[in-house]
MIDOSE-1310 file (N, C-alpha, C; in nm, 2 decimals, decimal comma, always signed):
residues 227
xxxx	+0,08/-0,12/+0,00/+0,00/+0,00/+0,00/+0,09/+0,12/+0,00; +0,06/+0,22/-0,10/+0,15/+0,34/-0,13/+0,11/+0,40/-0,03; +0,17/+0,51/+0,09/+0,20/+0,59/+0,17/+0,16/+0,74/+0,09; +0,06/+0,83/+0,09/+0,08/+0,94/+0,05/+0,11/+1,04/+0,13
xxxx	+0,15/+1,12/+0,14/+0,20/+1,23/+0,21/+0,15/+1,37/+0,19; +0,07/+1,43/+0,27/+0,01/+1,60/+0,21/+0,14/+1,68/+0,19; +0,13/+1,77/+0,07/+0,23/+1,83/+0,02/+0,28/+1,96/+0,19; +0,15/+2,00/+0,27/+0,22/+2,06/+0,36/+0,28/+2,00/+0,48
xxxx	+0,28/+1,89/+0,47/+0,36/+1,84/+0,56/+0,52/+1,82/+0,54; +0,54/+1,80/+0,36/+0,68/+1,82/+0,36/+0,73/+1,87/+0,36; +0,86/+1,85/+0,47/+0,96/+1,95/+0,50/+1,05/+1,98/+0,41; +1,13/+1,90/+0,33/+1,23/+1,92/+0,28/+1,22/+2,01/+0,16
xxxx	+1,13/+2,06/+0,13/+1,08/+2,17/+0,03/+1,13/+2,29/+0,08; +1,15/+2,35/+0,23/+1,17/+2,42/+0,28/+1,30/+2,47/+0,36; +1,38/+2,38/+0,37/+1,48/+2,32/+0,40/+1,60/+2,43/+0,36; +1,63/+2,47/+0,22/+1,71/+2,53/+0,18/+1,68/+2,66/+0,22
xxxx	+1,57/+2,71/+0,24/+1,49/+2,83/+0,26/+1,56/+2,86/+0,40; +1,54/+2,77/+0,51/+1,56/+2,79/+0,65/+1,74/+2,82/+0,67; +1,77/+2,71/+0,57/+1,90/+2,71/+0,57/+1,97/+2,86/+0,52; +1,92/+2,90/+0,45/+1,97/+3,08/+0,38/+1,93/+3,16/+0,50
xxxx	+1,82/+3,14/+0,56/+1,76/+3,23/+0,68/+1,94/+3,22/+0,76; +1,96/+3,13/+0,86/+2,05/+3,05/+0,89/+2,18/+3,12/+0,89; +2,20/+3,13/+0,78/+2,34/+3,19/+0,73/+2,32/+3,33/+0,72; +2,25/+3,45/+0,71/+2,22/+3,54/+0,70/+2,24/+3,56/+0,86
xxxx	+2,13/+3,51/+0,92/+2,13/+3,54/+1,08/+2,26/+3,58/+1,16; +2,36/+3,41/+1,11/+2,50/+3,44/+1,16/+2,57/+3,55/+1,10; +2,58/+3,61/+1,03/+2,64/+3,66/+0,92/+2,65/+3,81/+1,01; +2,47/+3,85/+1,02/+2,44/+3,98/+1,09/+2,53/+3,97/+1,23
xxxx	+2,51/+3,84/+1,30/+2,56/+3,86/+1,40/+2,72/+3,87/+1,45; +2,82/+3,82/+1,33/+2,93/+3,83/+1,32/+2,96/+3,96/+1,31; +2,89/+4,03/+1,15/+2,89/+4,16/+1,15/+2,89/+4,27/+1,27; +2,78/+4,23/+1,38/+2,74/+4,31/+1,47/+2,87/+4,35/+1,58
xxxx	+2,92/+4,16/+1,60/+3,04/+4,13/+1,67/+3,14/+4,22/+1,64; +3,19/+4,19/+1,54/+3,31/+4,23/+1,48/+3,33/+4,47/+1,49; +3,17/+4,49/+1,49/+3,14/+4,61/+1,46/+3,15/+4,66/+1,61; +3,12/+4,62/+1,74/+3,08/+4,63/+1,85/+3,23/+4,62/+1,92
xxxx	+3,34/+4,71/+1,92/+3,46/+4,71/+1,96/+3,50/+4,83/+2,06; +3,63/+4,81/+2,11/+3,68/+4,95/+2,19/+3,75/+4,99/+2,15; +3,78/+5,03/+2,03/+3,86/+5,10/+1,94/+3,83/+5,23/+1,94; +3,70/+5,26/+1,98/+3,61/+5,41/+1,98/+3,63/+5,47/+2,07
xxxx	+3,66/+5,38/+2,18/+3,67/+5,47/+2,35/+3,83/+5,51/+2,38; +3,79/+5,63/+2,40/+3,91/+5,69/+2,43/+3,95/+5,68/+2,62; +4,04/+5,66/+2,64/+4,06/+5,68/+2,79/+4,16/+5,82/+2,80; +4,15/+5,86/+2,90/+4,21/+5,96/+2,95/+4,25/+5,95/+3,04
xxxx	+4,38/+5,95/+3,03/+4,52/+5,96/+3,18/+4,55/+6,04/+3,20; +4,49/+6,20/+3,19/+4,53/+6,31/+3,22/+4,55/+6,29/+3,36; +4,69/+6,34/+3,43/+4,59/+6,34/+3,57/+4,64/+6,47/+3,60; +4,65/+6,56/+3,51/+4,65/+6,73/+3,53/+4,81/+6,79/+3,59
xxxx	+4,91/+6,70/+3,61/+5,04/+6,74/+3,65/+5,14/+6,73/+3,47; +5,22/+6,85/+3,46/+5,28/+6,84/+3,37/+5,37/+6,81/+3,39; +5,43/+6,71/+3,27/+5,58/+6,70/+3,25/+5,71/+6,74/+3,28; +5,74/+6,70/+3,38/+5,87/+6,77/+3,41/+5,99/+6,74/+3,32
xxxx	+6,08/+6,82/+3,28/+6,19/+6,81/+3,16/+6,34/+6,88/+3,25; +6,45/+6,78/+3,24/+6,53/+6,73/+3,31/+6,64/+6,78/+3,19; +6,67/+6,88/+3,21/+6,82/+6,92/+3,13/+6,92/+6,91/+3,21; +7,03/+6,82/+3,14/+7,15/+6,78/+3,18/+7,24/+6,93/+3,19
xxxx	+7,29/+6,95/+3,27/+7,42/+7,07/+3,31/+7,54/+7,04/+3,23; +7,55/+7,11/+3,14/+7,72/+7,12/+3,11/+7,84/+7,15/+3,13; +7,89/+7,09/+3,19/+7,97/+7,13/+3,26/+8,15/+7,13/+3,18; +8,18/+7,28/+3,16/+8,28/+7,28/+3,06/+8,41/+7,23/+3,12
xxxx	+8,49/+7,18/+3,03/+8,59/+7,13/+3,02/+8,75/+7,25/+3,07; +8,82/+7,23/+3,17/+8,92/+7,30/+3,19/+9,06/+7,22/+3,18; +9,14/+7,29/+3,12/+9,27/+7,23/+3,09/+9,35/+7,32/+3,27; +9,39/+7,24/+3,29/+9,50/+7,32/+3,42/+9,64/+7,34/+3,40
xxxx	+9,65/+7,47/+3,34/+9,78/+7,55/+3,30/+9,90/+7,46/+3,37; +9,98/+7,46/+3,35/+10,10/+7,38/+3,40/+10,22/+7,49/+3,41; +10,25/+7,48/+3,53/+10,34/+7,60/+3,62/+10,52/+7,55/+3,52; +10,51/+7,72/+3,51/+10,66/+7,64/+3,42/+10,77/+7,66/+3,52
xxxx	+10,83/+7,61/+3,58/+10,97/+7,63/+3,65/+11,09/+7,71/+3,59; +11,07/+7,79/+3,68/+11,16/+7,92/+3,62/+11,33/+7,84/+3,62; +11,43/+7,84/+3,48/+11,57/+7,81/+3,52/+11,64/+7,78/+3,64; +11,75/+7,73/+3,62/+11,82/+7,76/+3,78/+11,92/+7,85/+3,75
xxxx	+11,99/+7,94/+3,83/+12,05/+8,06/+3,79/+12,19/+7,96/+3,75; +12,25/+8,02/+3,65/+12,36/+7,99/+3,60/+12,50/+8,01/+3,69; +12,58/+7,90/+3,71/+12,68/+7,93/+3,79/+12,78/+8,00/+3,70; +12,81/+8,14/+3,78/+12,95/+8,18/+3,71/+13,10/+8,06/+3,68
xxxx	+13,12/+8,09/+3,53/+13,25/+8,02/+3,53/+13,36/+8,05/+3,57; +13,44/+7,97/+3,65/+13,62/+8,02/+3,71/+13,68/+8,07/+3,56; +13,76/+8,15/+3,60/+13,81/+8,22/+3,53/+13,95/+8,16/+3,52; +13,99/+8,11/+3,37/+14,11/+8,05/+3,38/+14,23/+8,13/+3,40
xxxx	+14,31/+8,10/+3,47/+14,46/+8,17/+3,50/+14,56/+8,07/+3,43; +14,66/+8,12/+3,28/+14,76/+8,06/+3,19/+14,87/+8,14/+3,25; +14,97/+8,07/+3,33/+15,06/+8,07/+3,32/+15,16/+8,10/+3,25; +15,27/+8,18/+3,22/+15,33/+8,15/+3,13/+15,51/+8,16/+3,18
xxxx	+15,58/+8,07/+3,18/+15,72/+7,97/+3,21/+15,78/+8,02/+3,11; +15,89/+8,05/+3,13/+16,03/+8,08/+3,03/+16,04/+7,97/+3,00; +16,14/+7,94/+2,92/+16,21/+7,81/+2,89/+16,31/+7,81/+2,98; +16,38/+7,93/+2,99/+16,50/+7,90/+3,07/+16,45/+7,91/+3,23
xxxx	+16,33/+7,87/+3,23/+16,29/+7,93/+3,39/+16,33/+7,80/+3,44; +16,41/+7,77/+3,59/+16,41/+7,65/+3,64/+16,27/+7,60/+3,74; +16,28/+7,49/+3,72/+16,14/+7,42/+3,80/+16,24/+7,36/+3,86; +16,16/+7,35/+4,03/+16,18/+7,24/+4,07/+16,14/+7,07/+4,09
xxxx	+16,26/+6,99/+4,11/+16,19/+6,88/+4,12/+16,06/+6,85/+4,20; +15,97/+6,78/+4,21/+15,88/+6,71/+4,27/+15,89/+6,58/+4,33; +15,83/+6,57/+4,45/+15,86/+6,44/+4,48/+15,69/+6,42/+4,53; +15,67/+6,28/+4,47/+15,52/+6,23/+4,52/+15,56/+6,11/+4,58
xxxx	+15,50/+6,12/+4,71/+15,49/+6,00/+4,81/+15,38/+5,90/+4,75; +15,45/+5,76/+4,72/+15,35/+5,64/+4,66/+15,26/+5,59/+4,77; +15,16/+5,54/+4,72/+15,03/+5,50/+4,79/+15,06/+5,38/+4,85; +15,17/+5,30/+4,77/+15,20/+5,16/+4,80/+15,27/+5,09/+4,92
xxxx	+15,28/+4,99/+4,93/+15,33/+4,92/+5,07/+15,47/+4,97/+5,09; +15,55/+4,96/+4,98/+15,67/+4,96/+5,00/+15,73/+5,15/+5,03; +15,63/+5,22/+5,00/+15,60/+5,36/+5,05/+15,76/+5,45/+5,01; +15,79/+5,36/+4,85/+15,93/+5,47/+4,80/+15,81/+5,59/+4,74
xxxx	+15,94/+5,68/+4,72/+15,88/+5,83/+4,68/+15,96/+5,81/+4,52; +15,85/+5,86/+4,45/+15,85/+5,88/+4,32/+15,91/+6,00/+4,26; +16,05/+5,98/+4,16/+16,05/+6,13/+4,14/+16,04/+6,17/+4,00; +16,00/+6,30/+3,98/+15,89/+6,36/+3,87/+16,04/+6,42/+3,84
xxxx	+16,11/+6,39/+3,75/+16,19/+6,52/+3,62/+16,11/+6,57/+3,52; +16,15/+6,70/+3,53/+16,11/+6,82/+3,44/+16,24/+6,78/+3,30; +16,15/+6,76/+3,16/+16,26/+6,74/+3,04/+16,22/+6,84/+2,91; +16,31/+6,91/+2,92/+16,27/+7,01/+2,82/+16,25/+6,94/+2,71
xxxx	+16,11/+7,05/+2,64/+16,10/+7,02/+2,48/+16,19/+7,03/+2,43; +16,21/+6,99/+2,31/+16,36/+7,01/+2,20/+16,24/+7,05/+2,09; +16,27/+7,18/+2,00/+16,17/+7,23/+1,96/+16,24/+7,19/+1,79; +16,23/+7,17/+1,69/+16,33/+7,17/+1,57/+16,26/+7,27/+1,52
xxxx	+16,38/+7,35/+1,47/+16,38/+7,45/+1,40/+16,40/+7,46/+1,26; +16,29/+7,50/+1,18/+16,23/+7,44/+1,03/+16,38/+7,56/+0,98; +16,41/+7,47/+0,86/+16,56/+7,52/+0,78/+16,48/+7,67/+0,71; +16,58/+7,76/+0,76/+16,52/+7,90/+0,67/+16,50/+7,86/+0,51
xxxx	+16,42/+7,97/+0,48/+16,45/+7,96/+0,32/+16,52/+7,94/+0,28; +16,62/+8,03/+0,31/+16,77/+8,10/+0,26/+16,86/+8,00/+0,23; +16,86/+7,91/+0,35/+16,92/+7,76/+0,31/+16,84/+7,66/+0,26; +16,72/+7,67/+0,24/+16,66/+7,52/+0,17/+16,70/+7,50/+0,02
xxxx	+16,70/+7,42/-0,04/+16,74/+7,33/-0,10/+16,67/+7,31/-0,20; +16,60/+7,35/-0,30/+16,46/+7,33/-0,38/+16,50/+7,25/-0,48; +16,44/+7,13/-0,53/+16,45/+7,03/-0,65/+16,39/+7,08/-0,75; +16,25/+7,14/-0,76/+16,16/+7,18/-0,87/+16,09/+7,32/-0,83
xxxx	+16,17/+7,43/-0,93/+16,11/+7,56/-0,89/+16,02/+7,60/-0,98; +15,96/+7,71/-0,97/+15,91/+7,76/-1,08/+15,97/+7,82/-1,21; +16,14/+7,89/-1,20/+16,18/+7,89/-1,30/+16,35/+7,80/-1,24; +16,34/+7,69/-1,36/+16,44/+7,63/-1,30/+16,56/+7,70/-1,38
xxxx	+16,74/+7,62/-1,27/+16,85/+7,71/-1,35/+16,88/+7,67/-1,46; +16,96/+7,74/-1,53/+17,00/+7,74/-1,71/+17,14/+7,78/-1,71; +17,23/+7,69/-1,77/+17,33/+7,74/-1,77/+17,33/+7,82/-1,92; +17,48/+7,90/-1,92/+17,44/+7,98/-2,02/+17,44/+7,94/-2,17
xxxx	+17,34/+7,94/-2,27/+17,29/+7,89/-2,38/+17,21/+7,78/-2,36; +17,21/+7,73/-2,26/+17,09/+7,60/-2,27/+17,18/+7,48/-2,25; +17,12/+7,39/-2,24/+17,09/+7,24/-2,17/+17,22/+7,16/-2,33; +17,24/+7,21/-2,39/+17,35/+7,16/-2,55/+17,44/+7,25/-2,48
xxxx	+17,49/+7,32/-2,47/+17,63/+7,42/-2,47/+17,67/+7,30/-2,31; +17,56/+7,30/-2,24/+17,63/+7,29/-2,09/+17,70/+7,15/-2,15; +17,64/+7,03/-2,21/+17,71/+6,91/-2,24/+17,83/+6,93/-2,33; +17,81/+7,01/-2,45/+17,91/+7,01/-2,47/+18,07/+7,12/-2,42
xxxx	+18,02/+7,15/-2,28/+18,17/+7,25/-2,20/+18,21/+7,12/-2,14; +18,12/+7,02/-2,09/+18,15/+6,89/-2,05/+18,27/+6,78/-2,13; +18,21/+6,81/-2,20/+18,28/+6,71/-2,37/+18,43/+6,74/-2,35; +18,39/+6,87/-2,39/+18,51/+7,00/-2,45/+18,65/+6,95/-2,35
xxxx	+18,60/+7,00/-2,24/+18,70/+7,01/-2,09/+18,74/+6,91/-2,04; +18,64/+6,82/-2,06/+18,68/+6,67/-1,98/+18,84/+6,61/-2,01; +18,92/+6,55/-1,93/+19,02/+6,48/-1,97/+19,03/+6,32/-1,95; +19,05/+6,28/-2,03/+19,05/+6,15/-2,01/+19,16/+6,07/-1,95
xxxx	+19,14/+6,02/-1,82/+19,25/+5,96/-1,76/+19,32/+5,85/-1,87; +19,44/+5,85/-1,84/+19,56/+5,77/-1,90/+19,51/+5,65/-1,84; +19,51/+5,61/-1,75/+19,52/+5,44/-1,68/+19,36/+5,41/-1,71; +19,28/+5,49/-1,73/+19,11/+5,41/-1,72/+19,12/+5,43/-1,91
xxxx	+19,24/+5,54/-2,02/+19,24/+5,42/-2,14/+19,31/+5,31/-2,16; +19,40/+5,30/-2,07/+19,48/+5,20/-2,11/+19,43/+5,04/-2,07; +19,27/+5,08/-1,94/+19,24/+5,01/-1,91/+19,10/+4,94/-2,02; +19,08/+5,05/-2,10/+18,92/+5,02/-2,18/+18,85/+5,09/-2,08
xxxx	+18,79/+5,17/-1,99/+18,72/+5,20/-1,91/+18,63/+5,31/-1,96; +18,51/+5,30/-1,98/+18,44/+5,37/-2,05/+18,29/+5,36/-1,98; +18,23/+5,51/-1,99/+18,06/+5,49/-1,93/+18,05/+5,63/-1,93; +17,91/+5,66/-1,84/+17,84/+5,82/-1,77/+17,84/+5,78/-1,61
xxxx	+17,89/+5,94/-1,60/+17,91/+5,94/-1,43/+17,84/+6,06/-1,42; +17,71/+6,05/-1,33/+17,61/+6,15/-1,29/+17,68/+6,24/-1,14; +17,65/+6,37/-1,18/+17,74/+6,44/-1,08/+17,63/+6,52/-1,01; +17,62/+6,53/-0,90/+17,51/+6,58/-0,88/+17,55/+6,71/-0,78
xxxx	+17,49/+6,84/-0,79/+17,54/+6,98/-0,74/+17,45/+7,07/-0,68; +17,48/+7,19/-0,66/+17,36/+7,30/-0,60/+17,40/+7,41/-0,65; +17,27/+7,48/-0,74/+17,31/+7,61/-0,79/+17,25/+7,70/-0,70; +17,39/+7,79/-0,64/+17,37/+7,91/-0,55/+17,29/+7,99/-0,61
xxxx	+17,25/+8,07/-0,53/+17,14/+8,18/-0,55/+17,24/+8,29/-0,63; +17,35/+8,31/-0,63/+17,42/+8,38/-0,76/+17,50/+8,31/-0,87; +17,44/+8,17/-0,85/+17,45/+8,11/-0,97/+17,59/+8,02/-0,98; +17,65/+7,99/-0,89/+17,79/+7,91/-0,85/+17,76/+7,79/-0,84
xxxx	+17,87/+7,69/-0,83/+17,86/+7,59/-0,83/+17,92/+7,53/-0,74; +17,79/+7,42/-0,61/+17,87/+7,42/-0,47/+17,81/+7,26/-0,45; +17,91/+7,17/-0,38/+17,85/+7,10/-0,32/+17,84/+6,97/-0,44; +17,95/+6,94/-0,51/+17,89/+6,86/-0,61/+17,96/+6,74/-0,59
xxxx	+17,92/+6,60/-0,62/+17,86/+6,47/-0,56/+17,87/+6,33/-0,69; +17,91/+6,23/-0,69/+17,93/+6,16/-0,81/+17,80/+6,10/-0,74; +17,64/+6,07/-0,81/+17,52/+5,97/-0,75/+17,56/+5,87/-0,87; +17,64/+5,83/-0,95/+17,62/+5,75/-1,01/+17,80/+5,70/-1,07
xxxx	+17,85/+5,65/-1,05/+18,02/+5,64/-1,08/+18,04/+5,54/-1,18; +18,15/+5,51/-1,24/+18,21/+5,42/-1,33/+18,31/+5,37/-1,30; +18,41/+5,44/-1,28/+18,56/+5,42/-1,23/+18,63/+5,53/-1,12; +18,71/+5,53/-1,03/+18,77/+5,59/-0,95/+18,82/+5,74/-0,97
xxxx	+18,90/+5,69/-1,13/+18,96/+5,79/-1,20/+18,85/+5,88/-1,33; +18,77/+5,83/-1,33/+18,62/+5,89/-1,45/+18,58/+5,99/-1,31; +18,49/+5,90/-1,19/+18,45/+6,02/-1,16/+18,52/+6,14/-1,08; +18,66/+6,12/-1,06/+18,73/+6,22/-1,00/+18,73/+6,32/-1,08
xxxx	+18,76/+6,30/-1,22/+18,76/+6,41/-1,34/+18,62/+6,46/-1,35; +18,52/+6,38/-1,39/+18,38/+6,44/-1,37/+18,35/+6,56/-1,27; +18,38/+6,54/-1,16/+18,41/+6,64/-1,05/+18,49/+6,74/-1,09; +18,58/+6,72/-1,12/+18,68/+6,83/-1,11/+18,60/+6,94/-1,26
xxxx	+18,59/+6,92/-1,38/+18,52/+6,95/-1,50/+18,36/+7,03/-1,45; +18,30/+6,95/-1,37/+18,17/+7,05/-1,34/+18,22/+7,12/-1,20; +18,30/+7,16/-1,12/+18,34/+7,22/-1,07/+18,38/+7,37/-1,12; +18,43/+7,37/-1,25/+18,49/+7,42/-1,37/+18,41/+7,52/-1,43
xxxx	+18,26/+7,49/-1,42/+18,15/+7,50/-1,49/+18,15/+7,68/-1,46; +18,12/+7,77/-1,57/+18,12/+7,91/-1,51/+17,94/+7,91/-1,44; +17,93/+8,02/-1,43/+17,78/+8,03/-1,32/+17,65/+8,04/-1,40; +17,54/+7,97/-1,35/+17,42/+7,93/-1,43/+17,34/+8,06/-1,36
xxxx	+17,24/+8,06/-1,50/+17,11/+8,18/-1,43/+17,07/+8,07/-1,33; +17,08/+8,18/-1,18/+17,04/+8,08/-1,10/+16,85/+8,06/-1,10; +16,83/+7,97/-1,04/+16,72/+7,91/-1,03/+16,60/+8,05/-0,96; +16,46/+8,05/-0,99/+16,36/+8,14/-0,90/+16,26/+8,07/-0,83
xxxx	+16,24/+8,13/-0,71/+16,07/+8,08/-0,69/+16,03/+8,15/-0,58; +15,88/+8,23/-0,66/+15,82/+8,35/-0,62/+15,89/+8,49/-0,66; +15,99/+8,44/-0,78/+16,04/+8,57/-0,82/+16,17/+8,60/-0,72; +16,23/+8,52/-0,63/+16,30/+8,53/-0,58/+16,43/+8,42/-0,62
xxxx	+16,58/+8,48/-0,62/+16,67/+8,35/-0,63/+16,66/+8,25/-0,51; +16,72/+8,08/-0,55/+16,70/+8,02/-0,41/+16,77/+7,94/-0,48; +16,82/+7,83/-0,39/+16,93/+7,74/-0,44/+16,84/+7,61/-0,48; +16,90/+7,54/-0,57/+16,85/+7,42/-0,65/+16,93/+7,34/-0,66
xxxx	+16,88/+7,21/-0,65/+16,98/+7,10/-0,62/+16,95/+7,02/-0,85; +17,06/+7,03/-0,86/+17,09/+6,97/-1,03/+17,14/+6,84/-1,05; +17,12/+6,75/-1,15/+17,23/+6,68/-1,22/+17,27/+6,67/-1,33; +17,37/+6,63/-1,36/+17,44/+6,68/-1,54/+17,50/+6,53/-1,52
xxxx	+17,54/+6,47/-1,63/+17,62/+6,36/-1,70/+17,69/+6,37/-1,75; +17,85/+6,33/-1,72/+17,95/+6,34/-1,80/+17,99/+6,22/-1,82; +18,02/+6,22/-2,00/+17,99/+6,10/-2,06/+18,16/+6,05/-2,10; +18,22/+5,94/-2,10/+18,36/+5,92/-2,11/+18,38/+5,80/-2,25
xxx	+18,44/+5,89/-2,34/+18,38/+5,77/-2,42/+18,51/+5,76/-2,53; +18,57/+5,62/-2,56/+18,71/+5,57/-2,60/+18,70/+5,57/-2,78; +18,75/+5,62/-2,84/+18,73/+5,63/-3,01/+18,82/+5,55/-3,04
């Protein structure tokens, strides 16, 4: 037997209807929630005393001078006292008593300087001047007064004896011939003549230096030679 049903009795026709109701309801009342806040109320903490504001003090910065100490006064210097001693003044000896065990006394002699006394001009002796001497005509004439004058010992030909014998001399400040010297010899009887021949010699322009004459130490060669 089929079951009929009056159409107002069924619910499920209605169903979705209540269900929309439903969701709307919530919806308002989330809305209402959400809208219903204390975000609007203001509170007030006045409580009528103001702010008090707290400025730090500055307090400036001081450097503290630094005391300069005046110098210390300068001691005057002793004033030295020099002596001054003759040469010929005599001193006496000194005697110092030793520190030592055996307590001998020490004795202090006084020894004169020895002073050397540089050679005057007048006598020095100059090798290289500024205008050196010249015998008369030049450096050929002097060799040949040498040549000319020379004699040839008998026993140094008879011996073969033959060479140059360097004679070495000093031209005076007026031009003489002093002081002359065999620095180089051959035979006994060569340089004795050699000697004797520039001895011979007449007087050379003497030597200058500074414009002044001075003596100059020379050599010449006399040559001995067997044909």
């Amino acid at each position: 037997m089929e079951v009929k049903k009056s159409p107002k009795a069924d619910l499920e026709g209605k169903k979705s209807t209540w269900l929309l109701i439903g969701y709307v309801f919530i919806l308002a009342l989330m809305f209402v929630a959400f809208e219903w806040t204390e975000r609007d109320k203001q509170v007030t903490t006045d409580t009528g005393m103001a702010a008090v504001v707290f400025e730090e003090e500055m307090v400036p910065i001081t450097e503290q001078e630094e005391q300069q100490q005046a110098p210390p006064p300068e001691v005057p210097k002793a004033e030295e006292i020099i002596e001054i001693v003759e040469n010929d003044a005599k001193v006496e000896e000194t005697v110092i008593q030793a520190s030592d065990d055996t307590e001998k006394a020490v004795e202090v002699k006084y020894t004169p300087v020895v002073v050397e006394e540089e050679e005057p001009e007048e006598q020095q002796i100059f090798q290289i001047v500024e205008e050196m001497p010249e015998f008369p005509g030049g450096m050929g004439e002097c060799l040949k007064f040498l040549m000319k004058n020379a004699k040839y010992p008998t026993i140094s030909q008879e011996n073969g004896v033959q060479g140059k014998v360097s004679v070495k001399f000093v031209i005076e400040k007026d031009g003489s011939i002093a002081d002359p010297v065999v620095v180089r010899g051959v035979d006994p009887y060569l340089d004795k003549e050699a000697l004797r021949v520039v001895k011979s010699m007449p007087k050379w322009k003497p030597g200058k230096q500074r414009g002044k004459p001075v003596r100059v130490s020379y050599t010449v060669p006399v040559i001995f030679k067997l044909q």
